[in-house]
N, C-alpha and C positions, 0 to 999 in steps of 0.2 A: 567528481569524475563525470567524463561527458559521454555519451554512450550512442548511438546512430536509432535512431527507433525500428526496432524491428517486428516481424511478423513470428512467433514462435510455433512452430505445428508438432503437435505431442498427438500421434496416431499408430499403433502398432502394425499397419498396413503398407508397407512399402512402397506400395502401390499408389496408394491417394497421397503419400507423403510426397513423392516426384509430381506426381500434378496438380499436387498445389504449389509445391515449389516453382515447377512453371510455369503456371500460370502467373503468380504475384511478384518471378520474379521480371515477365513478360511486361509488365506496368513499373518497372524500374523501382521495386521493394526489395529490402534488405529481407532472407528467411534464414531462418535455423530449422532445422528440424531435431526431432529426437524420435526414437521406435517405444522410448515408456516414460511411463511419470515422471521415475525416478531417474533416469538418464537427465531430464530438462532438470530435477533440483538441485543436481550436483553442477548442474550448469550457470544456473540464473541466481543473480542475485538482486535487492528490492532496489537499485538504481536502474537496472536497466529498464528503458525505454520501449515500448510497444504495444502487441499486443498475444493475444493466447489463441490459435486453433486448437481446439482440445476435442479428440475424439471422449464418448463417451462410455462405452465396455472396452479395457483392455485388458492383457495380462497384469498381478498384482497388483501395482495400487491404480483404482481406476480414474477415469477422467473426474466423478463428482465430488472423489476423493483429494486429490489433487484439487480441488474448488474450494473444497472444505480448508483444506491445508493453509493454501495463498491466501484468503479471505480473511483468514488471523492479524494478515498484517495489512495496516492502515493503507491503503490508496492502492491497494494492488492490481494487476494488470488488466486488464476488460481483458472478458471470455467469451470467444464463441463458442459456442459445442455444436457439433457437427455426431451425426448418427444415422447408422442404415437399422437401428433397433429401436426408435427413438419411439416412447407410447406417453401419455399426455402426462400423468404424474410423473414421470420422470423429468416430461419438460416445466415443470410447474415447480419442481423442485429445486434445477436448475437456475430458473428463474428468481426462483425468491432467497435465493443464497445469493445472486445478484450477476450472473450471467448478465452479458447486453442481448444474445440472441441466441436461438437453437436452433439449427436448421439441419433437416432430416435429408440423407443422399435418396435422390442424386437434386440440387439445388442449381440456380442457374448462376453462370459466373460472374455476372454482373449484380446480380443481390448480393455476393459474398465480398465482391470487389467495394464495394460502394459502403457496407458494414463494417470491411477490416480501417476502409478511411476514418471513415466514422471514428472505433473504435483506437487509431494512432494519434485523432488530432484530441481527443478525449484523455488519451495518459501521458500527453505531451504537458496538460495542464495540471494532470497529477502528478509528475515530475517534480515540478515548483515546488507542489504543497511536498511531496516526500522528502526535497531538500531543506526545506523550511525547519520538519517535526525532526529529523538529525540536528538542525544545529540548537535548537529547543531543548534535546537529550543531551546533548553535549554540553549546554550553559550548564542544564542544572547537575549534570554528572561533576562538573568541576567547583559544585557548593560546596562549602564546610558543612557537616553535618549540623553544626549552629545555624549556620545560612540556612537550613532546610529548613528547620523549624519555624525560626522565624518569617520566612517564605509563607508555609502554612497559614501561622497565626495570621500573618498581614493578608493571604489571600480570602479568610474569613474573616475580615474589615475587624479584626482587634486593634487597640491603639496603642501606642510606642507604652503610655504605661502600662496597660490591660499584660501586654507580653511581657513586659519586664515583673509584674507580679509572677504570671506565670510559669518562666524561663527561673526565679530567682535572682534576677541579676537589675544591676542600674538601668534605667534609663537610658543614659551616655552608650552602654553597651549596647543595647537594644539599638540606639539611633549607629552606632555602629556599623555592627550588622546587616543593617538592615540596607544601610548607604551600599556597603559590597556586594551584599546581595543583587540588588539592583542591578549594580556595575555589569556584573556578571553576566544577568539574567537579558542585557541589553536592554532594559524598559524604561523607557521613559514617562509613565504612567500604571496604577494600581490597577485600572483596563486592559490595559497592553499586556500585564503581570498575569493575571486571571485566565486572560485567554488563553497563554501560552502555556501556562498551568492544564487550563481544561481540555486542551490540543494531546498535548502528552497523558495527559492520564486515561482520555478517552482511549488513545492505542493500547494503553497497558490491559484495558480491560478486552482488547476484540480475543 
């Protein structure tokens, strides 16, 4: 699904929500706004395109909270945080959870203009890679639980016999399997196999 890249502003301030809205929508940007966290995650899902204004104190769940959250999942949206409370640990915190920038009100409209570009032409390319680790979930969600296995063994360089001791089973089977697996898996190499292994598992772990 194709999705327009947008700008997403999560600030409980009604206030700064309308002037950022016009301002970015004043440079022909798509905005959403939301008044809380929890309003934008009932909203967004991990295809959509853009990027995150994220105030940082709001009512319930807060902005670094919300950082914390999205940052679970692989390629997630670049953050700005925006703050009239903003003191240096917090921006350091922000920071190394992987914000792209934190800029304390009141900030000039052309550093944030120039930042939100930045940060749209930045997840335009994490698009791709988000599309890519879906269809990477999806080969290997459609294994045989045999297919998985021998996945595994082959992804730790065993050989068709080494598995089929293993497994208990022929050879022949082993060469089987292993054929579909493949198939499946779209790889046309034991490299191509690994990566796309090491792709997906690394997300299972954020």
């Amino acid at each position: 699904m194709n999705y327009e890249p947008t700008v997403f502003i999560v600030d409980d301030d009604p206030a700064v929500r309308d002037s950022l809205r016009w301002l970015l929508e004043s440079m022909r940007l798509k905005v959403a706004t939301f008044g809380s966290a929890e309003d934008f995650l009932k909203f967004y899902t991990m295809h959509m395109v853009g990027c995150l204004i994220l105030d940082v104190r709001m009512p319930g769940m807060s902005g670094l909270q919300l950082q914390q959250f999205l940052t679970k999942q692989k390629y997630a949206l670049p953050i700005l945080f925006i703050t009239g409370h903003g003191d240096i640990p917090m921006a350091v915190r922000a920071m190394q959870a992987g914000a792209m920038y934190f800029l304390e009100k009141p900030f000039e409209d052309q550093v944030l203009l120039d930042y939100v570009h930045e940060a749209l032409a930045l997840d335009v390319e994490n698009q791709q890679s988000r599309i890519r680790l879906t269809m990477i979930q999806a080969r290997i969600a459609n294994l045989t639980e045999r297919e998985r296995e021998v996945m595994e063994f082959v992804i730790d360089n065993h050989s068709n016999k080494e598995i089929a001791t293993k497994l208990g089973v022929s050879i022949k089977t082993v060469e089987f399997h292993r054929s579909h697996m493949m198939d499946k898996m779209h790889a046309t190499s034991l490299i191509e196999l690994v990566n796309m292994a090491r792709e997906a598992s690394d997300n299972e772990k954020l």
